[in-house]
N, C-alpha and C positions, 0 to 999 in steps of 0.2 A: 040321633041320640045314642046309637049303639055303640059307634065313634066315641063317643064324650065318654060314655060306659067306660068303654076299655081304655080311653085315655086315664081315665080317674083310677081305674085298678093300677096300672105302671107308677103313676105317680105315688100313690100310698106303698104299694110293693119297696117305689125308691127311698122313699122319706121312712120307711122302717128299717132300710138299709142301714142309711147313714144315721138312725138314732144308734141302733148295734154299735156301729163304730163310734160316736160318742160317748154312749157307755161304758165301751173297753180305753176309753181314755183318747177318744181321734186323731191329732197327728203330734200334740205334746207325747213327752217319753216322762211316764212319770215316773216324782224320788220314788225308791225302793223304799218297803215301811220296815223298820227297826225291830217293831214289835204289832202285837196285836192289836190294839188301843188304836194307836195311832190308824191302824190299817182299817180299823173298825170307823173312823172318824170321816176317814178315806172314800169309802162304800157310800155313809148319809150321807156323803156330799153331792156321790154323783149320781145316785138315788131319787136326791132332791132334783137335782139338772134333769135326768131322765122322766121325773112328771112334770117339770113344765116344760120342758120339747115336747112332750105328748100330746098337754093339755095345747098348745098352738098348734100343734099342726090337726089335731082335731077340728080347733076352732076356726081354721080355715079353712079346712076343707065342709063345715054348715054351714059358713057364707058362703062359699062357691057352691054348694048346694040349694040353697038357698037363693042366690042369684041367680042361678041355672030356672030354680022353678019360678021366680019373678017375670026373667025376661025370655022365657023359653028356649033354653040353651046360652050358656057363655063364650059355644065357638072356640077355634083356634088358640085366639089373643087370650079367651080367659083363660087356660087350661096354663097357659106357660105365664101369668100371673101369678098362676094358683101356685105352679110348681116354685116358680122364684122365690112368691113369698112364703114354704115351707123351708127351701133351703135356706133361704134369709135367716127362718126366726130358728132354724136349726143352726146354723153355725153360729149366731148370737147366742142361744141360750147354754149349746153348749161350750162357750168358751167363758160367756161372763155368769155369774161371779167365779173368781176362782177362787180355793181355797185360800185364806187366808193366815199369814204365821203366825202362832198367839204371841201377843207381847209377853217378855220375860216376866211382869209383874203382874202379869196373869195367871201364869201356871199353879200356883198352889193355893187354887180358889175351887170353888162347888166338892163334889164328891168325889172320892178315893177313885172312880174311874174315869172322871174329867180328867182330873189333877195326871194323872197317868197317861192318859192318850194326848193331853196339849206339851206334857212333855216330851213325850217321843215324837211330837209333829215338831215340835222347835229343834232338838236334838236333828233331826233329820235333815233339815236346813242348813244347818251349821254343818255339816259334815265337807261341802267342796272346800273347806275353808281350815282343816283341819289336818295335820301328818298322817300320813296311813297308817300307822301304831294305833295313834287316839282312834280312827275313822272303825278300825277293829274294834276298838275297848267299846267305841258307842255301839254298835253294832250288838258285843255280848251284854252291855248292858240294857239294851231293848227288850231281852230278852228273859233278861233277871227280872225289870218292872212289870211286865205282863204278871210273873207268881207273883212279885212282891203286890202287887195291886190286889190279886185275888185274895194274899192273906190280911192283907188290910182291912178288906170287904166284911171279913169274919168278925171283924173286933169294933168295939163301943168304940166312935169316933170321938166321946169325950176324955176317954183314957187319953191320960200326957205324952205317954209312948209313942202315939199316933203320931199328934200335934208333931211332935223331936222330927221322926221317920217323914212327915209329910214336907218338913222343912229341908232335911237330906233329897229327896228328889226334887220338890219342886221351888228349890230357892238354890241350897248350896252345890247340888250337882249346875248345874245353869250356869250358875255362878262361878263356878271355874272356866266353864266354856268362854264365856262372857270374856271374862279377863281377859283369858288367850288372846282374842278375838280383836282385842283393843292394841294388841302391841301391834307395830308396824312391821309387814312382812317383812322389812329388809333385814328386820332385827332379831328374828325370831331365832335363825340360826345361830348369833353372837352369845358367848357365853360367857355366863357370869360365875362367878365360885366354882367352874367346872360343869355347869349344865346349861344346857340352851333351853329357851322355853317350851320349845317339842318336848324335850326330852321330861320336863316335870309336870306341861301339860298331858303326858303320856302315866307320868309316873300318879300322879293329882290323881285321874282316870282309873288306872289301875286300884290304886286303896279305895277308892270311893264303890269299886264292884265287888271290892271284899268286903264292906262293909253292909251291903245290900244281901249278900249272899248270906251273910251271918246272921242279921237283922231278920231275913227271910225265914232261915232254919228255929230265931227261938218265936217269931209268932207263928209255925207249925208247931211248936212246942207247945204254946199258950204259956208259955213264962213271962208275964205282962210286967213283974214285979222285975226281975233281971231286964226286960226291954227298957223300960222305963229308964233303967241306971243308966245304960248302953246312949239310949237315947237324949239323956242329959250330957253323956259326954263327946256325944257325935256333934250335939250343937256347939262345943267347949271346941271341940277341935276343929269343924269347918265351919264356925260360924261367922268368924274373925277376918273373914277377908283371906283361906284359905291359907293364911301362912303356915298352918303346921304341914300339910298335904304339900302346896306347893309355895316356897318361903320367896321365890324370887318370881312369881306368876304375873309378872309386873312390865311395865316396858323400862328396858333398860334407857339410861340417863348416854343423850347423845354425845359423842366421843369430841371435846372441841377439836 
Protein backbone atom coordinates (compact mmCIF):
# COMPACT_ATOMS: atom_id res chain seq x y z
CA UNK A 1 0.00 0.00 0.00
CA UNK A 2 3.02 2.33 0.52
CA UNK A 3 3.71 1.71 -3.29
CA UNK A 4 0.07 2.67 -4.30
CA UNK A 5 0.69 5.77 -1.88
CA UNK A 6 3.45 7.09 -3.62
CA UNK A 7 2.32 6.03 -6.91
CA UNK A 8 -0.99 8.08 -6.46
CA UNK A 9 1.26 11.17 -5.08
CA UNK A 10 3.39 11.23 -8.82
CA UNK A 11 0.26 10.84 -10.58
CA UNK A 12 -1.67 13.92 -8.98
CA UNK A 13 1.92 15.86 -8.86
CA UNK A 14 1.52 14.93 -13.06
CA UNK A 15 -2.09 15.71 -13.66
CA UNK A 16 -1.47 19.22 -11.81
CA UNK A 17 1.23 19.53 -14.14
CA UNK A 18 -0.31 19.31 -17.24
CA UNK A 19 -3.64 21.11 -15.81
CA UNK A 20 -0.82 24.35 -15.57
CA UNK A 21 -0.15 23.83 -19.09
CA UNK A 22 -3.79 23.84 -20.18
CA UNK A 23 -4.37 26.71 -18.34
CA UNK A 24 -1.59 28.63 -19.98
CA UNK A 25 -3.29 27.58 -23.21
CA UNK A 26 -1.36 23.78 -23.92
CA UNK A 27 0.16 23.41 -27.22
CA UNK A 28 -2.50 25.80 -29.24
CA UNK A 29 -0.73 29.47 -29.70
CA UNK A 30 -3.39 31.61 -28.89
CA UNK A 31 -4.99 35.00 -31.05
CA UNK A 32 -3.29 37.86 -29.33
CA UNK A 33 -6.41 39.84 -27.68
CA UNK A 34 -7.09 43.37 -29.18
CA UNK A 35 -8.38 44.66 -26.14
CA UNK A 36 -9.45 44.00 -22.76
CA UNK A 37 -13.11 42.66 -23.28
CA UNK A 38 -12.21 40.23 -25.38
CA UNK A 39 -9.11 39.12 -23.15
CA UNK A 40 -11.43 39.13 -20.30
CA UNK A 41 -13.81 36.72 -22.28
CA UNK A 42 -10.63 34.82 -22.94
CA UNK A 43 -9.71 34.06 -18.92
CA UNK A 44 -13.84 32.61 -18.44
CA UNK A 45 -13.28 30.56 -20.88
CA UNK A 46 -10.36 28.79 -19.79
CA UNK A 47 -11.41 29.41 -16.21
CA UNK A 48 -14.44 27.30 -17.04
CA UNK A 49 -12.05 24.38 -18.82
CA UNK A 50 -9.70 24.56 -15.81
CA UNK A 51 -12.87 23.48 -13.25
CA UNK A 52 -13.85 20.71 -15.14
CA UNK A 53 -10.29 19.30 -15.60
CA UNK A 54 -10.27 19.65 -11.98
CA UNK A 55 -13.64 18.45 -11.25
CA UNK A 56 -12.53 14.82 -13.34
CA UNK A 57 -9.50 14.36 -12.39
CA UNK A 58 -10.75 14.63 -8.82
CA UNK A 59 -13.51 12.22 -9.68
CA UNK A 60 -11.23 9.76 -10.69
CA UNK A 61 -8.90 9.71 -8.59
CA UNK A 62 -12.46 8.73 -5.54
CA UNK A 63 -13.13 5.94 -7.90
CA UNK A 64 -9.68 4.70 -7.76
CA UNK A 65 -9.84 5.47 -4.21
CA UNK A 66 -12.61 4.05 -3.71
CA UNK A 67 -11.91 0.85 -5.73
CA UNK A 68 -8.49 0.59 -4.00
CA UNK A 69 -10.65 0.28 -0.60
CA UNK A 70 -13.33 -2.24 -2.32
CA UNK A 71 -10.84 -4.64 -3.65
CA UNK A 72 -7.91 -3.87 -1.27
CA UNK A 73 -5.43 -2.25 -3.52
CA UNK A 74 -5.84 -1.66 -7.45
CA UNK A 75 -2.25 -2.85 -8.16
CA UNK A 76 -0.04 -2.04 -10.95
CA UNK A 77 -2.73 -2.21 -13.96
CA UNK A 78 -5.09 0.20 -11.72
CA UNK A 79 -2.67 2.83 -11.15
CA UNK A 80 -1.85 3.30 -15.06
CA UNK A 81 -5.81 3.20 -15.57
CA UNK A 82 -6.04 5.80 -13.33
CA UNK A 83 -3.07 7.77 -14.79
CA UNK A 84 -4.64 7.28 -18.69
CA UNK A 85 -7.83 8.03 -17.66
CA UNK A 86 -6.58 11.56 -16.00
CA UNK A 87 -4.64 12.34 -18.97
CA UNK A 88 -7.59 11.23 -21.20
CA UNK A 89 -10.08 13.48 -19.58
CA UNK A 90 -7.25 16.22 -19.37
CA UNK A 91 -6.58 16.46 -22.89
CA UNK A 92 -10.38 16.08 -23.69
CA UNK A 93 -11.58 18.77 -21.57
CA UNK A 94 -8.94 20.84 -22.25
CA UNK A 95 -9.22 21.09 -25.79
CA UNK A 96 -13.14 20.77 -26.21
CA UNK A 97 -15.07 23.19 -26.16
CA UNK A 98 -13.15 25.82 -27.74
CA UNK A 99 -13.94 29.16 -27.78
CA UNK A 100 -16.24 29.90 -30.06
CA UNK A 101 -16.62 33.12 -32.81
CA UNK A 102 -19.77 35.11 -32.10
CA UNK A 103 -21.68 35.37 -35.21
CA UNK A 104 -21.78 38.84 -36.67
CA UNK A 105 -25.61 39.27 -35.82
CA UNK A 106 -24.80 38.67 -32.52
CA UNK A 107 -22.52 41.28 -31.55
CA UNK A 108 -24.68 44.16 -30.67
CA UNK A 109 -26.90 42.10 -28.21
CA UNK A 110 -26.91 42.06 -24.06
CA UNK A 111 -24.95 44.78 -22.27
CA UNK A 112 -22.49 47.54 -23.21
CA UNK A 113 -19.64 44.99 -22.05
CA UNK A 114 -20.88 41.94 -23.98
CA UNK A 115 -21.36 43.98 -26.97
CA UNK A 116 -17.72 45.07 -26.53
CA UNK A 117 -15.72 41.96 -25.70
CA UNK A 118 -17.86 39.75 -28.72
CA UNK A 119 -16.70 42.45 -30.83
CA UNK A 120 -13.13 42.45 -30.35
CA UNK A 121 -13.29 38.39 -30.25
CA UNK A 122 -14.78 38.69 -33.97
CA UNK A 123 -12.47 41.43 -34.81
CA UNK A 124 -9.64 39.30 -33.79
CA UNK A 125 -10.51 36.47 -35.97
CA UNK A 126 -10.67 38.52 -38.96
CA UNK A 127 -7.32 39.81 -38.55
CA UNK A 128 -5.16 36.61 -40.79
CA UNK A 129 -7.55 37.82 -43.45
CA UNK A 130 -6.86 41.41 -43.48
CA UNK A 131 -3.65 44.02 -45.03
CA UNK A 132 -1.30 44.78 -42.35
CA UNK A 133 -2.60 48.72 -42.42
CA UNK A 134 -6.15 47.53 -41.37
CA UNK A 135 -4.45 44.50 -39.03
CA UNK A 136 -2.89 48.02 -37.13
CA UNK A 137 -6.05 50.13 -37.33
CA UNK A 138 -7.84 46.85 -35.55
CA UNK A 139 -5.30 46.45 -33.27
CA UNK A 140 -5.70 50.57 -32.20
CA UNK A 141 -9.09 50.14 -32.37
CA UNK A 142 -9.20 47.38 -29.61
CA UNK A 143 -8.07 49.59 -27.72
CA UNK A 144 -10.25 52.77 -28.28
CA UNK A 145 -13.43 50.11 -27.34
CA UNK A 146 -12.07 48.95 -23.97
CA UNK A 147 -12.68 53.34 -22.98
CA UNK A 148 -15.34 53.60 -25.22
CA UNK A 149 -17.01 50.57 -23.42
CA UNK A 150 -16.26 52.02 -20.00
CA UNK A 151 -17.85 55.40 -21.02
CA UNK A 152 -20.81 53.70 -22.24
CA UNK A 153 -21.09 51.84 -18.87
CA UNK A 154 -21.77 55.43 -17.31
CA UNK A 155 -24.75 56.39 -19.31
CA UNK A 156 -28.67 55.46 -19.26
CA UNK A 157 -28.73 52.72 -22.02
CA UNK A 158 -32.13 54.06 -22.97
CA UNK A 159 -30.61 57.51 -24.27
CA UNK A 160 -30.59 57.47 -28.31
CA UNK A 161 -26.98 58.25 -28.35
CA UNK A 162 -26.22 54.82 -27.05
CA UNK A 163 -28.63 52.90 -29.23
CA UNK A 164 -26.42 55.30 -32.70
CA UNK A 165 -22.86 54.46 -30.79
CA UNK A 166 -23.86 50.62 -30.02
CA UNK A 167 -24.80 50.43 -33.83
CA UNK A 168 -21.02 52.06 -34.82
CA UNK A 169 -19.36 49.20 -32.94
CA UNK A 170 -21.38 46.51 -33.09
CA UNK A 171 -23.08 46.41 -36.58
CA UNK A 172 -21.25 49.06 -38.77
CA UNK A 173 -17.66 48.75 -37.69
CA UNK A 174 -18.19 44.50 -38.59
CA UNK A 175 -19.75 45.50 -41.24
CA UNK A 176 -16.92 47.04 -43.14
CA UNK A 177 -14.95 44.05 -42.08
CA UNK A 178 -17.41 41.84 -43.33
CA UNK A 179 -17.52 43.39 -46.86
CA UNK A 180 -13.83 43.24 -47.19
CA UNK A 181 -14.00 39.91 -46.39
CA UNK A 182 -16.48 38.88 -49.14
CA UNK A 183 -14.26 40.18 -52.02
CA UNK A 184 -12.12 37.58 -53.62
CA UNK A 185 -8.50 37.63 -52.76
CA UNK A 186 -7.39 37.78 -56.10
CA UNK A 187 -9.30 41.04 -56.54
CA UNK A 188 -8.51 42.88 -53.71
CA UNK A 189 -5.44 44.43 -55.00
CA UNK A 190 -7.33 45.47 -58.48
CA UNK A 191 -8.25 48.97 -58.55
CA UNK A 192 -11.12 50.64 -59.08
CA UNK A 193 -11.33 54.79 -59.32
CA UNK A 194 -7.75 54.61 -58.12
CA UNK A 195 -7.93 52.56 -54.92
CA UNK A 196 -7.81 49.01 -54.24
CA UNK A 197 -10.07 47.58 -51.61
CA UNK A 198 -6.89 47.39 -49.04
CA UNK A 199 -6.47 50.63 -49.40
CA UNK A 200 -10.43 51.95 -48.47
CA UNK A 201 -10.74 48.84 -46.33
CA UNK A 202 -7.72 50.71 -44.65
CA UNK A 203 -9.08 54.08 -45.26
CA UNK A 204 -13.02 52.77 -43.98
CA UNK A 205 -10.78 51.61 -40.65
CA UNK A 206 -9.14 54.68 -40.09
CA UNK A 207 -12.46 57.18 -39.93
CA UNK A 208 -14.29 54.78 -38.20
CA UNK A 209 -11.39 55.17 -35.07
CA UNK A 210 -11.78 58.88 -35.33
CA UNK A 211 -14.92 58.60 -34.98
CA UNK A 212 -14.80 56.35 -31.79
CA UNK A 213 -12.11 58.44 -30.36
CA UNK A 214 -14.34 61.63 -30.73
CA UNK A 215 -17.52 59.79 -29.74
CA UNK A 216 -15.34 58.71 -26.56
CA UNK A 217 -14.11 62.40 -25.72
CA UNK A 218 -17.88 63.88 -25.76
CA UNK A 219 -19.35 61.00 -23.45
CA UNK A 220 -16.30 61.95 -21.01
CA UNK A 221 -17.82 65.19 -21.47
CA UNK A 222 -21.49 64.10 -20.58
CA UNK A 223 -22.64 66.11 -23.77
CA UNK A 224 -25.58 63.48 -24.33
CA UNK A 225 -27.45 66.33 -26.27
CA UNK A 226 -24.40 66.99 -29.05
CA UNK A 227 -23.81 62.80 -28.88
CA UNK A 228 -27.04 62.22 -29.62
CA UNK A 229 -26.72 64.59 -33.02
CA UNK A 230 -23.07 62.95 -33.67
CA UNK A 231 -24.98 59.82 -33.29
CA UNK A 232 -27.72 60.29 -35.76
CA UNK A 233 -25.17 61.18 -38.20
CA UNK A 234 -22.81 58.31 -37.58
CA UNK A 235 -25.75 56.02 -38.42
CA UNK A 236 -26.55 58.52 -41.75
CA UNK A 237 -23.11 57.93 -42.67
CA UNK A 238 -22.16 54.25 -41.94
CA UNK A 239 -25.31 52.83 -42.02
CA UNK A 240 -25.84 52.49 -45.78
CA UNK A 241 -23.77 49.91 -46.61
CA UNK A 242 -20.58 51.97 -45.76
CA UNK A 243 -20.59 53.93 -48.92
CA UNK A 244 -19.64 57.19 -47.62
CA UNK A 245 -16.42 55.61 -45.49
CA UNK A 246 -15.67 53.28 -48.19
CA UNK A 247 -17.80 53.94 -51.60
CA UNK A 248 -16.25 50.88 -53.63
CA UNK A 249 -15.98 48.41 -50.39
CA UNK A 250 -17.42 45.98 -52.76
CA UNK A 251 -16.13 43.15 -55.11
CA UNK A 252 -15.17 44.51 -58.15
CA UNK A 253 -17.25 43.30 -61.42
CA UNK A 254 -15.08 40.34 -63.19
CA UNK A 255 -13.07 41.69 -66.13
CA UNK A 256 -14.70 39.52 -69.37
Amino acid sequence: MADSSSDSGRILAEARTSLQRQREGGRRVPVRSIGKRSAELKRLHLARKAARMAFAVMAILFAALVAGLVIDGIGFTGLVVTFLAIVGAIGLLGTFPRLKVPELGALNRGDVRSMVARTELWLEAQRPALPAPAVNLIDQIGVQLDGLGLQLEGVDPAEPAVSEVRKLVGEHLPGMVESYRRIPANLRREQRDGRTADQQLTDGLGKISQEIDAVTRQLAAGDLDALAVRGRFLDYKYGDGLEQSAPQLQAPEAKP
